[in-house]
C-alpha positions in Angstrom: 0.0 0.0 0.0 0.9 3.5 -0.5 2.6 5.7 2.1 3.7 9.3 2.5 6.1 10.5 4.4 5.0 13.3 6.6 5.2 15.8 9.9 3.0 15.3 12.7 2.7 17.8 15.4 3.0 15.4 18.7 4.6 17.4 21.4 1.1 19.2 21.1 -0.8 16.2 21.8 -2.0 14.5 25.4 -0.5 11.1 25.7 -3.7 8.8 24.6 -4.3 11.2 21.6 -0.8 10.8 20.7 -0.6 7.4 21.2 -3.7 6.5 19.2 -2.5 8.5 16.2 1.0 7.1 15.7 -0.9 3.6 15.7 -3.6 4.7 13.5 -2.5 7.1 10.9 0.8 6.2 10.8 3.1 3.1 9.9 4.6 1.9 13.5 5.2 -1.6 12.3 6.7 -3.3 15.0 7.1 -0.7 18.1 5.5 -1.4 21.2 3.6 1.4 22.8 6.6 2.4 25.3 8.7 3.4 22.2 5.8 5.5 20.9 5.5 7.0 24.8 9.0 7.5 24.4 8.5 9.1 21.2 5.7 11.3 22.5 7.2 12.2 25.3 10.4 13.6 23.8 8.2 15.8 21.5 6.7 17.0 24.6 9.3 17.8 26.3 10.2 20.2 23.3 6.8 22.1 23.4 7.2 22.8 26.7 10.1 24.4 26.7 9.1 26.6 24.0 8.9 30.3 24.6 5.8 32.3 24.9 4.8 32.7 20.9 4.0 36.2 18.7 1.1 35.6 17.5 0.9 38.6 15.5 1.7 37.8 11.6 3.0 40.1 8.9 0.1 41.1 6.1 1.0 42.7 3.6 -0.7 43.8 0.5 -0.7 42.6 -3.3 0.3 44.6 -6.7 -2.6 45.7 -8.4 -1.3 43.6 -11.4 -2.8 41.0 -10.1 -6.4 42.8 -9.8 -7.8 41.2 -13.2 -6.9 37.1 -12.1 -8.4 38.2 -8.3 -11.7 39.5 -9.5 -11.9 36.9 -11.8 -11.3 34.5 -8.9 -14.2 36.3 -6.9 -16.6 35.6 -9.6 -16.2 31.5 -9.5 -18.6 29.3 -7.5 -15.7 27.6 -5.3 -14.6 31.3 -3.8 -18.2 32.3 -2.9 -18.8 29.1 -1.4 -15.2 29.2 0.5 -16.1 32.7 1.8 -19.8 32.6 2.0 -20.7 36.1 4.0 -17.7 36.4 5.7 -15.7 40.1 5.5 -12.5 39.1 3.4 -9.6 40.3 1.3 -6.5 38.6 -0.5 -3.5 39.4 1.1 0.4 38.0 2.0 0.6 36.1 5.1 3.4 35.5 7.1 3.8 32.1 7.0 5.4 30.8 10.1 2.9 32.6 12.7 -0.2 30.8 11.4 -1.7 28.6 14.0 -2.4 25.2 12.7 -5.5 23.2 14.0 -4.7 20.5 11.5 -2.4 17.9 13.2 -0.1 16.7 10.7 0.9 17.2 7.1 2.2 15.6 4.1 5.5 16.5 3.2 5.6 15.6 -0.7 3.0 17.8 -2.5 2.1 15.5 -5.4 0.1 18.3 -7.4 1.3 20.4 -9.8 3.3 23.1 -8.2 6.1 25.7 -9.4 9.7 24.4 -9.6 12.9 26.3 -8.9 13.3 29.2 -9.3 9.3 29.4 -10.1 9.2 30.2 -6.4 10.4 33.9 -6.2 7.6 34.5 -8.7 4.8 36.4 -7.4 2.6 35.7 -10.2 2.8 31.5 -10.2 2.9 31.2 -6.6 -1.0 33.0 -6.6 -1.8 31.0 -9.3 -0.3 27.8 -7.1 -2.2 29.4 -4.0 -5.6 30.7 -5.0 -6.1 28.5 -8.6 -9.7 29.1 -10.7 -10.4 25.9 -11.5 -12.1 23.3 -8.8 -11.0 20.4 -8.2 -11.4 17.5 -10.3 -10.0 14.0 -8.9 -11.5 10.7 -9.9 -14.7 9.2 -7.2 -15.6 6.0 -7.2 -19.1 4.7 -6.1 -20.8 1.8 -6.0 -24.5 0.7 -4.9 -26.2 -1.7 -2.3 -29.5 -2.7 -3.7 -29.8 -4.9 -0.6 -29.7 -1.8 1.9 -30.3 1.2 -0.8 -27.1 2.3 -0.2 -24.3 4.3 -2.4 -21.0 4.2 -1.4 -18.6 6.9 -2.7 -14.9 6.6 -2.2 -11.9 8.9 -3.1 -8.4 9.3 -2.1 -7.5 11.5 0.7 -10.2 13.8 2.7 -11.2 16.9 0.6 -14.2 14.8 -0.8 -17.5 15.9 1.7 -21.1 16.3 2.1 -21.7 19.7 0.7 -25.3 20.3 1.4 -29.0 18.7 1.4 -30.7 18.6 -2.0 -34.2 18.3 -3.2 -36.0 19.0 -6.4 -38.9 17.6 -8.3 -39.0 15.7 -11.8 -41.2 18.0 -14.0 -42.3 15.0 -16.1 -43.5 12.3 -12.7 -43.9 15.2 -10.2 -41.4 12.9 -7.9 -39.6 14.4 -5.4 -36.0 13.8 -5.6 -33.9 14.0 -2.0 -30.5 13.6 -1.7 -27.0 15.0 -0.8 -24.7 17.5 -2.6 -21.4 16.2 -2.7 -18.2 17.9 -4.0 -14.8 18.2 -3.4 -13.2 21.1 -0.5 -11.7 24.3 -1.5 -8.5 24.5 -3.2 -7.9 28.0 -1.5 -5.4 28.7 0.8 -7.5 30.5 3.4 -6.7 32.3 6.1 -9.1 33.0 9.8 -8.3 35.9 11.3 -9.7 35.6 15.0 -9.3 37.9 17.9 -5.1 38.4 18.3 -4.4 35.3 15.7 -4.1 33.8 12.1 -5.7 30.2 11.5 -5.2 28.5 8.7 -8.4 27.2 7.1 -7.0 25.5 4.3 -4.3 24.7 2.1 -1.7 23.0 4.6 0.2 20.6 1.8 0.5 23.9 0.0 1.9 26.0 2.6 4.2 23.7 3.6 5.4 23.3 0.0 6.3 27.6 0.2 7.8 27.1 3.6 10.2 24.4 2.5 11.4 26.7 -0.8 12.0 29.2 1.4 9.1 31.4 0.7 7.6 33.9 4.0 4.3 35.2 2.8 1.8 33.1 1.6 -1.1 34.6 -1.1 -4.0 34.1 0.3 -7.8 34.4 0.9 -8.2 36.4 4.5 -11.1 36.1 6.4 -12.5 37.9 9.0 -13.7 35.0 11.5 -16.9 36.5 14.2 -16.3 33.7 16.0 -14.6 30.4 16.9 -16.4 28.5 14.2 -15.9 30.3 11.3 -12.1 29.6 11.9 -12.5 26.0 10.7 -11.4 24.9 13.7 -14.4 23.7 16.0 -14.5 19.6 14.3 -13.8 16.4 15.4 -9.8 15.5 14.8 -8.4 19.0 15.1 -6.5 20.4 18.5 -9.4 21.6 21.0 -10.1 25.2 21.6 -8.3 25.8 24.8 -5.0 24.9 22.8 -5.2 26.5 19.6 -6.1 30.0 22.0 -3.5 29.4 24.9 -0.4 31.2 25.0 1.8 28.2 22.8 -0.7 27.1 20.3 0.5 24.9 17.6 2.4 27.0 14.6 3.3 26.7 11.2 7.0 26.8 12.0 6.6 24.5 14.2 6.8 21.9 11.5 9.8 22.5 11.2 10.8 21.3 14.1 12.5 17.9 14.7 11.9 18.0 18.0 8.2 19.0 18.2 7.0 17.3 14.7 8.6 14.2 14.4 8.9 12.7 10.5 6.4 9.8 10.7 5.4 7.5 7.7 1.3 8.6 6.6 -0.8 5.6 6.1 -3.1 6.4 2.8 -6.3 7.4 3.5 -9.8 6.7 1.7 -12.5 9.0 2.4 -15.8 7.2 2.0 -19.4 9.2 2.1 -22.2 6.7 2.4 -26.3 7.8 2.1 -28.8 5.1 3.0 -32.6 5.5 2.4 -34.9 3.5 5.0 -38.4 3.6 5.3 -40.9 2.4 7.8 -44.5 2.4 9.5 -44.8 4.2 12.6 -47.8 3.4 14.5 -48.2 6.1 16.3 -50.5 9.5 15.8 -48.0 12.4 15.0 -48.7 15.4 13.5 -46.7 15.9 10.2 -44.2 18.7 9.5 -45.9 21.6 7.7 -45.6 21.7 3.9 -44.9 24.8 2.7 -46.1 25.7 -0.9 -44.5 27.5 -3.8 -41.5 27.8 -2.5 -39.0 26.5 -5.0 -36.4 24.0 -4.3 -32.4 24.2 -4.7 -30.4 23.2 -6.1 -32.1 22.6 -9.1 -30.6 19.9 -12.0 -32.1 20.3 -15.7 -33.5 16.7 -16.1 -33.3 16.5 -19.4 -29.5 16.6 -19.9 -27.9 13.6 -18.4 -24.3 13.1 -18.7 -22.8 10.7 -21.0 -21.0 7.5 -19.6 -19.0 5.3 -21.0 -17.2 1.7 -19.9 -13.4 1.9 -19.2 -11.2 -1.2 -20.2 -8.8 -2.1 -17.4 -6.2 -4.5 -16.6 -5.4 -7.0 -13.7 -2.9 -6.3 -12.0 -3.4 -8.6 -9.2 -6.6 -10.6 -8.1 -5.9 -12.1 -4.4 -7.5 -14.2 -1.7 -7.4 -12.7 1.6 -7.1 -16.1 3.7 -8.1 -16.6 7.5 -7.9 -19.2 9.4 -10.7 -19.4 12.1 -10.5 -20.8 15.5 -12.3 -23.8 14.6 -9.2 -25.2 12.1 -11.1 -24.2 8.6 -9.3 -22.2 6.9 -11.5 -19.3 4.8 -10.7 -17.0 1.4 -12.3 -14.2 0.9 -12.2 -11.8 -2.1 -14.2 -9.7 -4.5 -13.2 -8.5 -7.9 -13.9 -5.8 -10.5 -16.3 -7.0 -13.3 -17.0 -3.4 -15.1 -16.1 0.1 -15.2 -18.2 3.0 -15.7 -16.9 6.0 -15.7 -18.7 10.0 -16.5 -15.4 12.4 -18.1 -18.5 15.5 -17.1 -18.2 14.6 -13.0 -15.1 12.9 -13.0 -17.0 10.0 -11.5 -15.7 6.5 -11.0 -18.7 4.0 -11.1 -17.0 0.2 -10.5 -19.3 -2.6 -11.0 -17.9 -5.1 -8.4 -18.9 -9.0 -7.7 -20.9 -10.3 -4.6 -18.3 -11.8 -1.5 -16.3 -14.8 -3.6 -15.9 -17.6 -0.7 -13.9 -20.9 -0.4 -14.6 -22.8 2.5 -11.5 -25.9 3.8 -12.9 -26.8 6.7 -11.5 -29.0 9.0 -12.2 -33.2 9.1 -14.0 -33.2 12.7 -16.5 -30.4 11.5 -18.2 -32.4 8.6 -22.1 -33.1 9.5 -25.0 -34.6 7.0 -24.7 -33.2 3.2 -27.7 -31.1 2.5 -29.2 -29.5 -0.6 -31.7 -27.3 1.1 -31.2 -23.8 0.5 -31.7 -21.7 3.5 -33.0 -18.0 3.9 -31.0 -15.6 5.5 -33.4 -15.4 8.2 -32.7 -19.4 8.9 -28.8 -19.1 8.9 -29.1 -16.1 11.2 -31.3 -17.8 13.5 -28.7 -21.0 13.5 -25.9 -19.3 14.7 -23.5 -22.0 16.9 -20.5 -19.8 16.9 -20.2 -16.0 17.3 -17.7 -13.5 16.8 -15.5 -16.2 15.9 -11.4 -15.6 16.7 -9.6 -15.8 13.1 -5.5 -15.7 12.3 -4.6 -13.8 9.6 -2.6 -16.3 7.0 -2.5 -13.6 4.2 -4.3 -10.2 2.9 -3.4 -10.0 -1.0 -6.0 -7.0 -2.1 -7.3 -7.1 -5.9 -5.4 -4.4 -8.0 -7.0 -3.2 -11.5 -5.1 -0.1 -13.8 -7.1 1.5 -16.5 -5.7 2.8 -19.9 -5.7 5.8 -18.6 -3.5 5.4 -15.8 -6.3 4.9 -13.0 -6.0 3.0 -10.1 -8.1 1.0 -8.4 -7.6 -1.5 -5.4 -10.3 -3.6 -3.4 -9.7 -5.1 0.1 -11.5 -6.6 2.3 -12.0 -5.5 6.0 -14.1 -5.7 9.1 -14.1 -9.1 8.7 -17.1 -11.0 11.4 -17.5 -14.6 10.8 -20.6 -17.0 12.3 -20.7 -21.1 12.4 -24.4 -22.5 11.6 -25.7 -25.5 12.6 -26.7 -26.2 9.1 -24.2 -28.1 6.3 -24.2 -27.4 2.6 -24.4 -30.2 0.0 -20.8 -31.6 0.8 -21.0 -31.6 4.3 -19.3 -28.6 5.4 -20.6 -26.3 7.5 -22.0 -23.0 6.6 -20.5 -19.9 7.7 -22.0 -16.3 8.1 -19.5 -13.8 7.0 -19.8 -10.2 7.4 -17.2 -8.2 5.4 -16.8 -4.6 4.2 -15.0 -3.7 1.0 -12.7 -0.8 0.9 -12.3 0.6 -2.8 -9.3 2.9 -2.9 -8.7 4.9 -6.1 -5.6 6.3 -7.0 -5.6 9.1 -9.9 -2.4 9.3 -12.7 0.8 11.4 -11.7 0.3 14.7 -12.2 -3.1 15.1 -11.4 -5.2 16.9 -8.6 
């Protein structure tokens, strides 16, 4: 699997936290949890004997030369939505002051970015910092008729939930609900709150200016009301009390060998999954009022669907994942790709992937009474013998696919759960319940953002 090599600001982070992130997001294969203590606590060490921080950073202003790109810039949907009614203005930041909410960063940008020399030039580094054009990586999804479930999946995190969305076909008069999705900003934006400079976004970028030696980064400024509009009030970042206390967490502080230790980034696959249910209630409720005539947004033109087309691929590798459960069978797993969809409007990546493939060895003592009944789900649920059974990993070989293109695709199973039944299959072996999830990472051709 594919790893990054990246900076992680530990000496920041209480000793659980830290410990749990080193053995999550990052490769630690082999070290016990007293060398990552020892690791933390080193980086601790270092932050507190840091000095009281300035927290005031340099802004400075921009050449009118640059007016006709910026007001361009204003006009396109990414920076209204980035700045929404916030007061703002594009300025130079100094770089090192910023306080960083966001714990870690990668430290290979693998965009497009200047080069050289390209650095000292005002003029590429705000088309590097404040591009036009949104975002357009590859997203994969797939769909669970079973649970009415879609399943999208792209590399890294910018990929969210944008909004809610509901319109209604003009043809069925159907009401269509759903979810906006979309990639994040590709500004580098900056909060300005009380006596300090957050920044919102653009981290991998930052860093890249920082390590060619560049002090002032071109960027969106905003002027946050309040603790929220800084970007920092989620789950995953540094709490409050830190990023406001006297030594909050720093750009420059990246920098550091002592307080941001080089660590190994595992990959990471951002997944967004909507699921429609419906049931009786029996129960006498008063509905929500419907409010008429008021129109609905966002609104899609029904009558121009975007073409799609199949993408040929090649096999790179198709693998078992093999287990060997606590009883003595041994198990293989695996799913493969079967078709390729893919929509060059969206940049959407629709895989058309096999149900659960399953080989069953189990051992000699387990055979019972050859049957060729086939049971419901309902019946192998209910015959359960074995819970939760304990499993050895023999081998995890994940199926690898590589379009024409240059896309990337790789499927692995996880979450595994496995159940013996009571009930035999029409060789005698027992039937097992297996619970997997599949984990579709995508991986986009060099080059591209």
């Amino acid at each position: 699997m594919e790893r990054s090599k990246g900076r992680v600001l530990l000496g920041f982070m209480e000793e659980t936290e830290a410990l749990g992130f080193l053995k999550t997001h990052c490769v630690a294969e082999g070290a016990t949890d007293d060398e990552l203590l020892r690791k933390w606590r080193s980086a601790r060490t270092a932050v507190e004997n840091l000095a009281k921080t300035e927290l005031s950073c340099e802004v400075l202003g921009l050449d009118t030369v640059h007016e006709p790109y910026l007001d361009a810039l204003t006009k396109t949907p990414q920076f209204v939505e980035a700045v929404g009614q916030m007061t703002w203005s594009v300025k130079l930041v100094e770089i090192d002051k910023l306080i960083c909410f966001q714990k870690y960063v990668a430290t290979e940008y693998k965009g497009t970015k200047p080069e050289g020399k390209a650095f000292s030039d005002i003029v590429n580094l705000v088309d590097f910092c404040l591009p036009r054009d949104p975002i357009a990586r590859p997203v994969g999804k797939t769909y669970n008729d079973a649970e009415r479930s879609y399943t999208l999946f792209s590399q890294g995190q910018d990929h969210r939930i944008i909004a809610p969305y509901e319109t209604v076909d003009p043809t069925a008069k159907r009401r269509l609900i759903g979810f906006v999705t979309g990639w994040g900003s590709r500004l580098v934006l900056v909060a300005k709150f009380k006596d300090r400079f957050f920044l919102k976004n653009g981290y991998h970028r930052v860093y890249e200016l920082k390590k060619n030696h560049v002090k002032h980064v071109p960027c969106v400024l905003v002027e946050a009301t309040n603790f929220v509009d800084t970007g920092a009030a989620k789950q995953g970042f540094f709490p409050q009390d830190l990023l406001m206390s006297e030594r909050p967490p720093q750009f420059v502080h990246f920098f550091s060998d002592a307080v941001a230790p080089s660590v190994q980034l595992r990959q990471i696959t951002k997944v967004i999954r909507v699921r429609a249910e419906e049931f009786p209630v029996f129960a006498e409720t008063d509905l929500p009022r419907i409010d008429k005539g008021v129109p609905a947004t966002p609104k899609i033109d029904l009558g121009k669907v975007p073409g799609s087309e199949y993408e040929d691929f090649e096999i790179e590798m198709e693998g078992w994942n093999t287990y060997r459960l606590v009883d003595g069978t041994l198990l293989k797993l695996r799913q493969v790709l079967l078709t390729l969809k893919t929509d060059p409007s969206t940049q959407t990546v629709m895989p058309s992937v096999s149900n659960l493939l399953m080989a069953v060895m189990p051992a000699a003592d387990l055979r019972g009474l050859p049957s060729s009944r086939q049971y419901t789900p309902e019946e192998l649920s209910n015959s359960v013998v074995e819970k939760n059974m304990k499993y050895e990993t023999v081998q995890e070989a994940p199926s690898e696919y590589k379009t024409k293109s240059g896309l990337k695709l790789m499927l692995r199973t996880s979450s595994l759960t496995v159940g013996r039944t009571n009930k035999f299959d029409s060789t005698g072996y027992p039937v097992y319940l297996v619970d997997t999830q599949l984990e579709i990472q995508i991986e986009q051709p060099a080059g591209q953002v």
